[in-house]
C-alpha positions as CSV (number, residue, x, y, z in Angstrom):
1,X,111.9,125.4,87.6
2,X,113.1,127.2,90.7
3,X,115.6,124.5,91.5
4,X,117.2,124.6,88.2
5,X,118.0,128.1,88.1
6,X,121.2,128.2,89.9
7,X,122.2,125.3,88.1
8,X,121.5,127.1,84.7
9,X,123.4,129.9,85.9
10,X,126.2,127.8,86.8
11,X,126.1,126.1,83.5
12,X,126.2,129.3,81.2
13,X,129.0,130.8,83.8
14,X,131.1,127.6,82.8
15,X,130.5,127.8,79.4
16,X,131.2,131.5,78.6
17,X,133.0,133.0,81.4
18,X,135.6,130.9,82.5
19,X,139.4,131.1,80.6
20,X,140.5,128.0,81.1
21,X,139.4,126.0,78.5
22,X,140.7,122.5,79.9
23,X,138.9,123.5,83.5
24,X,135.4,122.8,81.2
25,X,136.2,119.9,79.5
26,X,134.1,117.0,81.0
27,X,134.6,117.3,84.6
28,X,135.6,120.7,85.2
29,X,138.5,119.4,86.4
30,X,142.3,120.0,85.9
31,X,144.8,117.1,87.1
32,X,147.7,116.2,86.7
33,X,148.7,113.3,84.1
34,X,147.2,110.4,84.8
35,X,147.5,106.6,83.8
36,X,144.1,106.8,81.8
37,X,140.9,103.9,79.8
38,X,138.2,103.6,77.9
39,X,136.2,101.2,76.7
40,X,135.6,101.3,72.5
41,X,136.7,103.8,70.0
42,X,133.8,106.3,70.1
43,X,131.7,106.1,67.2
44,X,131.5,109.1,65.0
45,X,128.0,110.9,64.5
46,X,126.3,113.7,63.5
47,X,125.1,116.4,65.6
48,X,121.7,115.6,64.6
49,X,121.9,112.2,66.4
50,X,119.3,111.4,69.4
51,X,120.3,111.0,72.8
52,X,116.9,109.5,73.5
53,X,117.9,106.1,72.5
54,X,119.8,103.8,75.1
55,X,122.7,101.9,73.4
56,X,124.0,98.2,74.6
57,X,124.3,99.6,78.2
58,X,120.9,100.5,78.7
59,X,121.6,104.1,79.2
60,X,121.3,107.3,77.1
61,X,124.7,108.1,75.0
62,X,126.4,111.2,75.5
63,X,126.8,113.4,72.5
64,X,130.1,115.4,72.8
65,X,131.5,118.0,70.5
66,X,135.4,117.1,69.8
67,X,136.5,120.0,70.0
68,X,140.1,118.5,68.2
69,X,138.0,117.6,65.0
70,X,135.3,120.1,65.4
71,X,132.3,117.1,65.3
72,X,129.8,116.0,67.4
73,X,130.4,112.0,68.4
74,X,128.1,110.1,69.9
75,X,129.6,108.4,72.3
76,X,127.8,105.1,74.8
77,X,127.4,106.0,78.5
78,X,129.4,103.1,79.5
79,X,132.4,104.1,77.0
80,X,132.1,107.8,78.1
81,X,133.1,106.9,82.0
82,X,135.5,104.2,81.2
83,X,137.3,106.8,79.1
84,X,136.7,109.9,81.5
85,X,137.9,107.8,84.5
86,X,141.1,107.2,82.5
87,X,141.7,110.3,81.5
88,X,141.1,111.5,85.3
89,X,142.3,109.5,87.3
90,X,145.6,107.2,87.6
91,X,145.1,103.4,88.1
92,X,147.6,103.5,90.7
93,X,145.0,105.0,92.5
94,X,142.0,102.6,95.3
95,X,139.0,100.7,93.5
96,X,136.8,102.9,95.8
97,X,138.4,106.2,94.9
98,X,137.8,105.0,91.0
99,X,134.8,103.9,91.6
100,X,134.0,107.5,93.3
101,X,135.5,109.5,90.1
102,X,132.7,106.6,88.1
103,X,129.8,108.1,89.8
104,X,131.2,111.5,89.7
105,X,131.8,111.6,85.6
106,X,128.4,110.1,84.5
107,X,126.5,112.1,87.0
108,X,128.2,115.5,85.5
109,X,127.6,114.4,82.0
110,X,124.1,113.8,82.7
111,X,123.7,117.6,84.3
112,X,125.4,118.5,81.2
113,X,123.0,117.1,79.2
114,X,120.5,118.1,81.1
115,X,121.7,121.7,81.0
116,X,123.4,121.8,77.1
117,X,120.3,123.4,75.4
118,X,121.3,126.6,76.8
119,X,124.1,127.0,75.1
120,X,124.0,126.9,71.0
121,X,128.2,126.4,70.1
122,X,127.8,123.0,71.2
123,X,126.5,122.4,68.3
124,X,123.5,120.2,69.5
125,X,126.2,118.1,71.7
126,X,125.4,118.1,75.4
127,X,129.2,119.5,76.3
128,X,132.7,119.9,74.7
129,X,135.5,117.0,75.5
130,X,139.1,116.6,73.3
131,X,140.1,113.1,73.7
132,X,143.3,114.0,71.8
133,X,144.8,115.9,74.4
134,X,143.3,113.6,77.3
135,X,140.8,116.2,77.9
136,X,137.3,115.2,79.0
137,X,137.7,111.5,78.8
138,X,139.7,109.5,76.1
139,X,139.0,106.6,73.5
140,X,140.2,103.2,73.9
141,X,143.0,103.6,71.1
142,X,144.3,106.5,73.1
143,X,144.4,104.3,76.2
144,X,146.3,101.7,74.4
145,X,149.1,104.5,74.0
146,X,148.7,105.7,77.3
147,X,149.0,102.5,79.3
148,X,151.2,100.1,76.3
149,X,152.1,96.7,77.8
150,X,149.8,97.6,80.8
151,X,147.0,98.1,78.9
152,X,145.4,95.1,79.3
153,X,145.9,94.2,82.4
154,X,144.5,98.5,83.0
155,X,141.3,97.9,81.2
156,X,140.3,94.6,82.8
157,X,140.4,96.2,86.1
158,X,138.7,99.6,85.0
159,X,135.7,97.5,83.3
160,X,135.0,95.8,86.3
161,X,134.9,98.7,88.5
162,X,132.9,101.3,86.1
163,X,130.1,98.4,85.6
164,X,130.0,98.4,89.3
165,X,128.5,101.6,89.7
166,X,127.4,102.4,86.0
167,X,124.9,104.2,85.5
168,X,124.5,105.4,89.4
169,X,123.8,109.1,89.6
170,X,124.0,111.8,92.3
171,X,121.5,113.5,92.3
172,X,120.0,116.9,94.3
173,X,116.9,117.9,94.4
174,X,115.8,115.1,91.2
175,X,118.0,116.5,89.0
176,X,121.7,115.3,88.2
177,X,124.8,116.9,90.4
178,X,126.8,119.0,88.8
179,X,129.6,116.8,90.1
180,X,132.9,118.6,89.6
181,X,136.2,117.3,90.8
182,X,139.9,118.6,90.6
183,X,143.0,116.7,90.9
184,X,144.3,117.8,94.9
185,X,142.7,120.4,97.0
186,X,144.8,123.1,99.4
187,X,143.0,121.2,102.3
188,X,139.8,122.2,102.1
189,X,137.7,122.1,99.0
190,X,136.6,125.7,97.6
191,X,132.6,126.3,97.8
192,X,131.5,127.1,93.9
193,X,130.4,130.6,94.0
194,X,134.0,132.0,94.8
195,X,135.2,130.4,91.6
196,X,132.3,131.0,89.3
197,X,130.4,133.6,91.4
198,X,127.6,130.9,91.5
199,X,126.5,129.2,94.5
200,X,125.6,125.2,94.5
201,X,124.0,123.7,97.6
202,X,126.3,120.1,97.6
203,X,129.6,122.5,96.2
204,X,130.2,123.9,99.6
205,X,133.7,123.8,101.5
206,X,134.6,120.4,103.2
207,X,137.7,118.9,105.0
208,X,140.4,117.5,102.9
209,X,143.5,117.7,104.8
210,X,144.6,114.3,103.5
211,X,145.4,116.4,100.4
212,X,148.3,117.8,102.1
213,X,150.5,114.5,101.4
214,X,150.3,115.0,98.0
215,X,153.4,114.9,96.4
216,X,151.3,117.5,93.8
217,X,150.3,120.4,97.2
218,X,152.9,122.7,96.5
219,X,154.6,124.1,93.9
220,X,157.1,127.7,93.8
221,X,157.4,129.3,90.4
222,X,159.3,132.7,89.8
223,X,158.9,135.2,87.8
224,X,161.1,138.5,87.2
225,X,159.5,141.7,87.4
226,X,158.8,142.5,83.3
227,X,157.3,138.5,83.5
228,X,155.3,139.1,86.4
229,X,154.1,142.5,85.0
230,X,153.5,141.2,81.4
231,X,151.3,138.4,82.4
232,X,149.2,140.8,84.1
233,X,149.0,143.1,81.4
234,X,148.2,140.5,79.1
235,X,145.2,138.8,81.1
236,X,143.7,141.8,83.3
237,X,142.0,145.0,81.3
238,X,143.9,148.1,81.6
239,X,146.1,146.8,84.2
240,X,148.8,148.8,85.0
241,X,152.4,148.6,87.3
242,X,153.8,151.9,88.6
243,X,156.9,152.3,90.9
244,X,159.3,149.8,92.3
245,X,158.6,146.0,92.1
246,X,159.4,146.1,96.0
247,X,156.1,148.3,96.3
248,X,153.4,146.2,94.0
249,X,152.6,143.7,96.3
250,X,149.8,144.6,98.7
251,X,146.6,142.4,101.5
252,X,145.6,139.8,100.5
253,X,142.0,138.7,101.4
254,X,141.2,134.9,101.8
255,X,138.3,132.5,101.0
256,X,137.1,130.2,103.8
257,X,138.6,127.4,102.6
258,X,141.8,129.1,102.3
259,X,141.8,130.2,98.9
260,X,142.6,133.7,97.7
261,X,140.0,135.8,96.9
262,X,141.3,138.8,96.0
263,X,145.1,140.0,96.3
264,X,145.8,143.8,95.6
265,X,148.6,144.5,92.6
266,X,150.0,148.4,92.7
267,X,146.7,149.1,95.2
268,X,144.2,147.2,92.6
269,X,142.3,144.2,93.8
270,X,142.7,141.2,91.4
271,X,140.5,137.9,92.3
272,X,142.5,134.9,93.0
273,X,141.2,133.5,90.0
274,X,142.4,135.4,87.9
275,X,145.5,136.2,89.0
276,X,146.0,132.1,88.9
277,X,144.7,132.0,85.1
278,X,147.2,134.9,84.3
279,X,150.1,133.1,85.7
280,X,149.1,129.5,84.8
281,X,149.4,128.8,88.3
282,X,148.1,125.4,89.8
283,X,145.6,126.8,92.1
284,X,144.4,129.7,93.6
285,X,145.8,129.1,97.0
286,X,148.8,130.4,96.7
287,X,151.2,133.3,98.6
288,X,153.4,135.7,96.4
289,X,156.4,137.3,97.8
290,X,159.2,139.7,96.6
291,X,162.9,139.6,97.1
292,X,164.9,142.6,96.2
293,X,168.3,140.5,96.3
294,X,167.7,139.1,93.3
295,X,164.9,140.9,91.9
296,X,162.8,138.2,91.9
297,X,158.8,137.4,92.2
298,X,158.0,134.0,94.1
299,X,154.5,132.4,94.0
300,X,153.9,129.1,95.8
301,X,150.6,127.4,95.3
302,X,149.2,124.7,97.5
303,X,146.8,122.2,95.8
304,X,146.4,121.7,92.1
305,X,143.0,122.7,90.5
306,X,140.0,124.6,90.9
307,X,139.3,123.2,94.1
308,X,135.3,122.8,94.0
309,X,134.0,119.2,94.4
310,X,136.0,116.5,94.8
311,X,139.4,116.3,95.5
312,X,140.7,113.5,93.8
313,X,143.7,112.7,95.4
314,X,141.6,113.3,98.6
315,X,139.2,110.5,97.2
316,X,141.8,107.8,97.2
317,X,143.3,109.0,100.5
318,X,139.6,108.7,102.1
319,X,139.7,104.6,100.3
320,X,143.5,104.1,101.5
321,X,141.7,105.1,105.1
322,X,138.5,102.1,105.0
323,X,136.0,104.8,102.9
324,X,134.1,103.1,100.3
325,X,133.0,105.2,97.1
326,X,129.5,105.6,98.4
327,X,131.3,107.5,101.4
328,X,133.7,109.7,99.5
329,X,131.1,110.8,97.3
330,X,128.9,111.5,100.5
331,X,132.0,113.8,102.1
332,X,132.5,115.9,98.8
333,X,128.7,116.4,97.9
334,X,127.1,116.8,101.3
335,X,123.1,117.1,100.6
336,X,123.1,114.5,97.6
337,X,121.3,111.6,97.1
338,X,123.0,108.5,95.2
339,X,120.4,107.0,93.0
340,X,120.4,103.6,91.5
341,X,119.8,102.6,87.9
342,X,118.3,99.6,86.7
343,X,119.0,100.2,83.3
344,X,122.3,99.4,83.2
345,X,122.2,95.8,84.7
């Protein structure tokens, strides 16, 4: 029971405390669009359905809560990573590095199942996912939009690879990996507990400097001073600016990894996180300067995500490079163990 605990704690910290609702949604991931797949319209059910059964695949279905129509679906393991690695990942991108996301969807879901009793809004489903908005995974009727003429050709390719690996797992300590991922990291991946305050032993730090090609690792936006204040305001309880804009900026304090961790706003500390969430930035590595010539806030982020996990534009630099999927998944959750199912051949 020990080794669950963190896990548990992780799980309700995801469920409850974190703002951004797309950051929850499947893979705790947040990517840019991608050229997404799935495998069969998901069939409807009830929330009453049983996930002990195995469908055609051998495996134990998923019951997701769409979160667009407010049901509970019952959807095939098989179906749930073709449509999850569509909705993550482009097709542009290696066979290893889809492979890798593969591995990395089905073995969250199954933590997610393994976790979902602890949390009663799901309604009996094992986690949330909107496949309207690409959130989560998506259906194969949404993939026909997505990918049109190259839909075919797209879903050949993605079947092959996703039964490849289906129904692989990592797992730690027995139990399923909370695999996360996020789209590009700032060049090192964030460890979990300085995003949700909860430590995981295979979430830690790693190398990912590849990320720094990514046409995705930087971004400036700017805000003027009543914007910049305003979004504060609106996010952070009883936030207040005083003085000149010139003089609200003050240290910053950095993660390991790089990340910010806290960055102080007219002498009050604000964590990196939620600075980010108030100003819908792309990451939480990111510097903030001030220029009185045009009275103007700049904030440039590097990476795009949460960081923690796998970096998925990392993945199919680590394929581009020789790595096979057994190897990327090795890099980004050092300590797990990649366990073979024969129920899904």
């Amino acid at each position: 029971m020990k080794r669950m605990l963190p896990l548990m704690a992780l799980f309700l910290v995801l469920t409850f405390c974190i703002p951004i609702a797309s950051l929850l949604l499947a893979g705790v991931r947040e990517s840019p669009e991608p050229a997404p797949a799935d495998s069969a319209p998901a069939p409807a059910a009830s929330s009453s359905a049983s996930s002990a059964v195995t469908t055609g695949d051998g495996l134990e279905p998923f019951l997701i809560l769409d979160e667009a129509k407010g049901e509970v679906v019952t959807v095939s393991a098989r179906d749930y990573v073709l449509g999850s690695v569509a909705a993550e990942m482009p097709m542009s991108y290696s066979d290893e590095a889809l492979k890798a996301q593969a591995v990395a969807s089905y073995s969250y879901a199954c933590a997610m199942r393994d976790l979902a009793g602890t949390d009663e809004t799901l309604q009996g489903a094992h986690f949330r996912a909107n496949p309207s908005q690409k959130l989560g995974y998506v259906t194969d009727s949404m993939m026909q939009l997505m990918w049109g003429d190259s839909y075919s050709e797209n879903r050949t390719r993605l079947c092959a690879l996703v039964d490849s690996v289906l129904g692989q797992t990592l797992t730690y300590d027995g139990a399923a990996a909370l695999a996360c991922y996020h789209a590009v990291s700032c060049g090192r991946t964030e460890a979990a507990e300085n995003v949700w305050g909860q430590a995981v032993p295979y979430l830690i730090s790693v190398d990912s400097i590849l990320d720094t090609a990514s046409p995705d690792y930087t971004q400036s936006m700017t805000f003027t001073a009543t914007e910049f204040s305003s979004l504060l305001k609106l996010s952070l309880t009883d936030f207040e600016t005083s003085g000149s804009p010139s003089e609200w900026l003050g240290a910053t304090e950095l993660t390991d990894a790089g990340y910010v961790r806290t960055i102080e706003i007219c002498g009050i500390p604000v964590s990196g996180t939620d600075f980010r969430s108030a100003l819908s930035l792309r990451s939480a590595a990111f510097t903030v300067t001030y220029s009185d010539a045009d009275s103007m806030f700049t904030v440039t982020t590097r990476g795009y995500g949460h960081g923690v996990g796998m970096s998925q534009f990392g993945a199919d630099a680590m394929a581009l490079s020789g790595s096979d999927y057994r190897a990327i998944l090795e890099h980004y959750y050092p300590g797990t163990t990649l366990t073979e199912s024969s129920a899904a051949q």
